[in-house]
Each structure stands twice: as C-alpha cells, then as structure tokens.
C-alpha positions in Angstrom: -19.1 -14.9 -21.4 -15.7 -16.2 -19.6 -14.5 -17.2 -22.8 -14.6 -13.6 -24.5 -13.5 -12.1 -21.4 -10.1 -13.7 -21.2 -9.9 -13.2 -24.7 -10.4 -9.4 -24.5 -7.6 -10.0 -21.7 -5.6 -11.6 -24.2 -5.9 -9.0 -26.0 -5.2 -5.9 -24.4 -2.3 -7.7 -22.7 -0.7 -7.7 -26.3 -1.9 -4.2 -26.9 -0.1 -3.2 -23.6 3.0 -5.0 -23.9 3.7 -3.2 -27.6 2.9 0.7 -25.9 5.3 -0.4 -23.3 7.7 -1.5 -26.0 7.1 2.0 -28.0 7.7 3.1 -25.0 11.1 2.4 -24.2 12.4 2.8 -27.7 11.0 6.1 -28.2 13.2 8.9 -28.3 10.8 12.0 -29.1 9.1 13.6 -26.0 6.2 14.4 -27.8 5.7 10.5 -29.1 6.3 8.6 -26.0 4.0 11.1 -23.7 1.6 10.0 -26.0 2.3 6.3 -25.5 2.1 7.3 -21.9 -1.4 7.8 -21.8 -2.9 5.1 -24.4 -0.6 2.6 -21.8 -3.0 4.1 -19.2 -5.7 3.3 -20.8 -4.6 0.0 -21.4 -4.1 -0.7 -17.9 -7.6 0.8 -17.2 -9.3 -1.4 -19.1 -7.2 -4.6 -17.9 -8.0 -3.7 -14.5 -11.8 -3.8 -15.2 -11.5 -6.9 -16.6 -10.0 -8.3 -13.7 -12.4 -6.7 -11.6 -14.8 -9.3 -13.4 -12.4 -12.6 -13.4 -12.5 -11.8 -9.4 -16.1 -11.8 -8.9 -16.0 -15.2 -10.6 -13.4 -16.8 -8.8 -15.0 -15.7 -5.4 -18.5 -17.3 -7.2 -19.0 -21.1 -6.1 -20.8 -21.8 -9.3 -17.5 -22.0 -10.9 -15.9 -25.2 -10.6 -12.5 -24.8 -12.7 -11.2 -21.8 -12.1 -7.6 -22.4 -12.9 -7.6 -20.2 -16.3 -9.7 -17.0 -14.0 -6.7 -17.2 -11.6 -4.2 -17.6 -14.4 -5.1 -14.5 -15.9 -5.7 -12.7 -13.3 -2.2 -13.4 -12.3 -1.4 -12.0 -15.9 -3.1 -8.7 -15.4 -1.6 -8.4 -11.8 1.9 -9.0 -14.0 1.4 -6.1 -16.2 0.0 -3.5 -13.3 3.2 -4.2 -11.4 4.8 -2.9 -15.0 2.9 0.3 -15.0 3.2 1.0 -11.8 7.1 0.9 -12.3 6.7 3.0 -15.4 4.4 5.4 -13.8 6.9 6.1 -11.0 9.6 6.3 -13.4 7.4 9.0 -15.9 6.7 11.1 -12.1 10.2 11.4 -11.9 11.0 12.6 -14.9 8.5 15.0 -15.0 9.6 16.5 -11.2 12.9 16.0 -11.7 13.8 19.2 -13.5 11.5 21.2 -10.7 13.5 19.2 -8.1 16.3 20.4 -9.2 15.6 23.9 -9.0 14.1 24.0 -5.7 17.0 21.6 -4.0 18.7 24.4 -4.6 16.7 27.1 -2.7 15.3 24.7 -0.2 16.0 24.7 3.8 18.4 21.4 4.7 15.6 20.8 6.7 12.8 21.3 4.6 14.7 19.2 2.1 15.2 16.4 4.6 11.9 16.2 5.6 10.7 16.3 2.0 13.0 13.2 1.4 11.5 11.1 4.5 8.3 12.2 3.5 8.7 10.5 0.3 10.5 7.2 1.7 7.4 6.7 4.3 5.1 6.7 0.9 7.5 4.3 -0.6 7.4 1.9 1.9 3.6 2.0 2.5 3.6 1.4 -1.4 5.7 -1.5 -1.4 3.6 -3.0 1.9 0.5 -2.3 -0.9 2.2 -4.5 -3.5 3.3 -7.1 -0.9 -0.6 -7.5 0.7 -2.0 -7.3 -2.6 0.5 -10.5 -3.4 -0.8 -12.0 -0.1 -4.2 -11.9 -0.9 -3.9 -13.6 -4.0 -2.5 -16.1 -2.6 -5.2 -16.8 -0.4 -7.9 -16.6 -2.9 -6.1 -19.2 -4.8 -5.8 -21.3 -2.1 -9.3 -21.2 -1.4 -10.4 -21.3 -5.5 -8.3 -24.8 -5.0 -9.9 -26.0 -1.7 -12.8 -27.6 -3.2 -12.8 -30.8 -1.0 -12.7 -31.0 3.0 -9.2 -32.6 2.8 -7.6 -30.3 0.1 -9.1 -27.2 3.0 -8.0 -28.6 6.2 -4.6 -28.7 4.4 -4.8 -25.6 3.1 -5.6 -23.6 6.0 -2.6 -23.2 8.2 -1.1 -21.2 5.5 -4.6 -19.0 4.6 -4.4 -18.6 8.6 -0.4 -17.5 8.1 -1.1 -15.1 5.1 -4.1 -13.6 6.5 -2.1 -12.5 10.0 1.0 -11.0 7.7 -1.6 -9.4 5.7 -2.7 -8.3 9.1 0.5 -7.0 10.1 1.3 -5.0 7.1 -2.3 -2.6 7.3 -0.7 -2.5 10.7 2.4 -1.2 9.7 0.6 0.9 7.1 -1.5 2.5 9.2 1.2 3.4 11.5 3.5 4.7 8.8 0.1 7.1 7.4 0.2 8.4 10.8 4.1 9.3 11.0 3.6 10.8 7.5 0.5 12.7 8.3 2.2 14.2 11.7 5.6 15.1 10.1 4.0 16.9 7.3 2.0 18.7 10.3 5.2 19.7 11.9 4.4 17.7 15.0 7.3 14.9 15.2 11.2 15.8 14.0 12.3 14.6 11.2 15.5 13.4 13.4 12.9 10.6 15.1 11.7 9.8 11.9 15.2 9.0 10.9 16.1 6.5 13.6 12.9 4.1 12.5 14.2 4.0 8.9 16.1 0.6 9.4 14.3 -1.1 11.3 11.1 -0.4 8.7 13.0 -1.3 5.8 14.1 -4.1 7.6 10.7 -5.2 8.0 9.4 -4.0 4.6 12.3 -6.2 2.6 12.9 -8.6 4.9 9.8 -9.9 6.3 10.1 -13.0 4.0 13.5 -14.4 4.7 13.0 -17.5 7.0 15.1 -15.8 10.0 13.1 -12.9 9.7 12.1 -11.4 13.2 9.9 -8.5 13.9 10.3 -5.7 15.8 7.1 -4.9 18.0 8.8 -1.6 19.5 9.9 0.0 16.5 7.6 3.3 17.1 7.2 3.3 20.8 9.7 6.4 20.7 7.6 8.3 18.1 4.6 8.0 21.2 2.1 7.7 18.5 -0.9 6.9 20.6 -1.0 10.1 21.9 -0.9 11.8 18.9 -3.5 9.0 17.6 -6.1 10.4 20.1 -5.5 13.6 18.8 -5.9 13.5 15.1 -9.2 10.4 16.4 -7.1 8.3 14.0 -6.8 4.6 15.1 -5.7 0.9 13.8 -6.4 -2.3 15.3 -3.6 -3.4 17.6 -2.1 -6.4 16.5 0.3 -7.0 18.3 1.1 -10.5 19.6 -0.6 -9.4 23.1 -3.9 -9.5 22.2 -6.6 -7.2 22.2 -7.9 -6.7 25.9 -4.1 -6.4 26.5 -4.5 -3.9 24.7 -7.3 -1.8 25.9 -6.2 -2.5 29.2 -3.0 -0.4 28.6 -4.6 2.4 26.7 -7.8 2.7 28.6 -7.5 6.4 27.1 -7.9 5.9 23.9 -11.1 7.0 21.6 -12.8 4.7 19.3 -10.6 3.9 16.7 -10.9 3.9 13.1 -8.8 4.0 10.2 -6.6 7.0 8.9 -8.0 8.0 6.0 -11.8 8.0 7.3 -10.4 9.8 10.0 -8.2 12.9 8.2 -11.2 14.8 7.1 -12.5 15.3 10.6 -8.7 16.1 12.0 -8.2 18.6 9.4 -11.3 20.2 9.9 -10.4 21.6 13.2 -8.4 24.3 13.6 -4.6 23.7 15.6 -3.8 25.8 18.8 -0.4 27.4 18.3 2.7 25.0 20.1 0.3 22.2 20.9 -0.7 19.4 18.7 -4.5 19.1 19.9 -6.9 20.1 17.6 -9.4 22.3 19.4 -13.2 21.8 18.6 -15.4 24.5 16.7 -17.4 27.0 19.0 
C-alpha cells in the first residue's frame, strides 16, 4: 500500500510541476485560469496523500521511514509553490479593484487596509516557519529509534518545540491586533510602531545573534482588550506561568482566538467603549 502511494505521489508531483510550467508560459487569460484550477486540484490531491505518509510516519510499526519523510518533504516542496502562486493569482485578480478604490479611499482607511494585510502576512509566514519546525521534529523522532540516537536528539526536539511555541505566541497576539484594528479599537499609528520589531522577529529569529523582544506589544495593552473579546493565549514568556497569573489575576479563562471570535462577535458593542455588553 506504501508502495502505490508514493507512486501516486510520484505522480501527481510530475502532473503539478507541468500545470505550473503551462502556467507561467501561458499568455491567454482564459488558458492559464484554467491551469489555475486543475494546479488546485493537483495540490488537493497531494495534500491527501501526505495526509496518509504522516499517519505512517507517526505509526511505530514502520521501521524505515526515510522514503515517507522524503516525500513528504516533496509534497511540502510543492505546497510552498502553490502557495506563492496562489498569492500571486489574488493579486492579480484585486489588483485592478485596488486600483480603483486607492483612489477614492480615506488615507486612513487605506493605511489601515495596508497594515491589515502586513499583520496576515506575517502570521502567514510564522505558519510556514512552524509548519517547517514541526517537520523537523517529526523527523527527528522517525530517526530516534534507539535510546542513544533519542537522548541525543532531544535537546534540539526540546529547542524546536519552544520556538514552535513562541511563534503560536506571536500568532495569537498578531490575530488579536488584527481582529481589534479591523474593530476600530487600536490606531493604526500604534500598529505602526510594532512593525520592526515583528518583522524583526518574523525574518530574523534564525540568525545566531538573534534576540527577542518580550515587550514588543506592552504599548498596544492587549490584555485588556483580551478580556474583552474572552480571547486568550498561553503566556510564554520566559517568566513562567504562575508569574504570569500572578500579574493578571484579572484575567478570564483563556482560550484561543479563533474558538473565541464567534462568541465576541455575537455581542453587540456599546458606542465609545470597546466592552461587549451581554444579551438581556
């Protein structure tokens, strides 16, 4: 069953990689939004396939697993493709619209759009870089098959696993600016004066002099607002967790931004005040 799998991998790699080729040499509209969505397709069905190869690597009944995590690593290749393309065909598509409405749009409005869309940018790009992480880790536990090869191994599963950590940190905090600028409840200006100091940690978290920033949205006062909207992330910072409660003693039980935005929206905003206030 393996076997035809990573030959159906095989493939609809080659499939892919010719759409993608037709792709960029096509010069009617018509054609290439048609290579568009069979390259969709494509993808879909890779992705299912290496839904699969996963479930086997994480099964201990599978004892060589170097060509599962090989093409895995393939697929992984040619999602990071799409995902270029896609962005590129989005962009394409709006641009024309863009252009239009730059024109009528409020300086501010159009500012705030443009933030709007870095913050999704650089939660995207955290996405990429956790999803990178966490292949790492299951390779290095796929490879750990004796006692020795795992006690080596494990400093760095420990180190990946706290930057993975520290990304759905930064995630979640960046969902939560997102969500309140597009509710009109922080300035754009405050935004603004974060965007270094995220990119800085978004492209530079790798180099080896890298050092993080643990205050970069104590300005923005987001636990307040996290109370609020019942939104709430673990806090990872290097203090520790009963640190951490005992500082915010305040806060609600926490859970994660998207599980919480149906309930936040669902209650109705008092004029000037950014409290939701509960159904009668």
């Amino acid at each position: 069953e393996i076997d035809k799998v990573l030959k159906k991998v095989a493939e609809g790699i080659e499939t892919f990689e010719e759409t993608f080729e037709k792709i960029q040499t096509s010069t009617n509209a018509n054609q290439k939004e048609k290579y568009e969505s069979d390259l969709k397709k494509e993808i879909k069905k890779l992705q299912r396939l290496r839904d699969q190869i996963k479930t086997w690597i994480s099964s201990s009944d599978i004892k060589d697993k170097r060509a599962l995590l090989d093409n895995r690593k393939l697929i992984e290749q040619q999602m990071e493709k799409f995902k270029a393309i896609e962005k590129e065909m989005k962009t394409k598509a709006y641009s024309r619209e863009g252009l239009i409405m730059s024109g009528r749009m409020d300086p501010k409005e159009k500012e705030k759009a443009e933030v709007c869309n870095w913050i999704a940018d650089r939660v995207e790009a955290l996405n990429i870089q956790i999803e990178g992480l966490e292949a790492e880790v299951e390779t290095l536990q796929a490879g750990a098959k004796k006692g020795k090869v795992l006690a080596a191994a494990r400093g760095r599963i420990s180190e990946l696993e706290e930057k993975i950590e520290r990304h759905k940190w930064h995630q979640g905090r960046l969902e939560l600016i997102l969500r309140l600028l597009e509710n009109g409840q922080v300035d754009t200006d405050k935004v603004v004066t974060i965007q270094e100091d995220v990119n800085y940690y978004v492209d530079e978290n790798t180099d080896p002099f890298f050092a993080e920033d643990e205050e970069i949205y104590s300005d923005l006062n987001l636990e307040e607002e996290e109370e609020y909207f019942v939104v709430g992330m673990e806090d990872h910072s290097h203090k520790g967790s009963e640190d951490s409660k005992d500082d915010h003693p305040e806060l609600a039980p926490k859970r994660h931004l998207k599980e919480a935005e149906s309930d936040a929206t669902s209650l109705p905003i008092r004029a000037g005040t950014s409290k939701p206030v509960p159904a009668k």
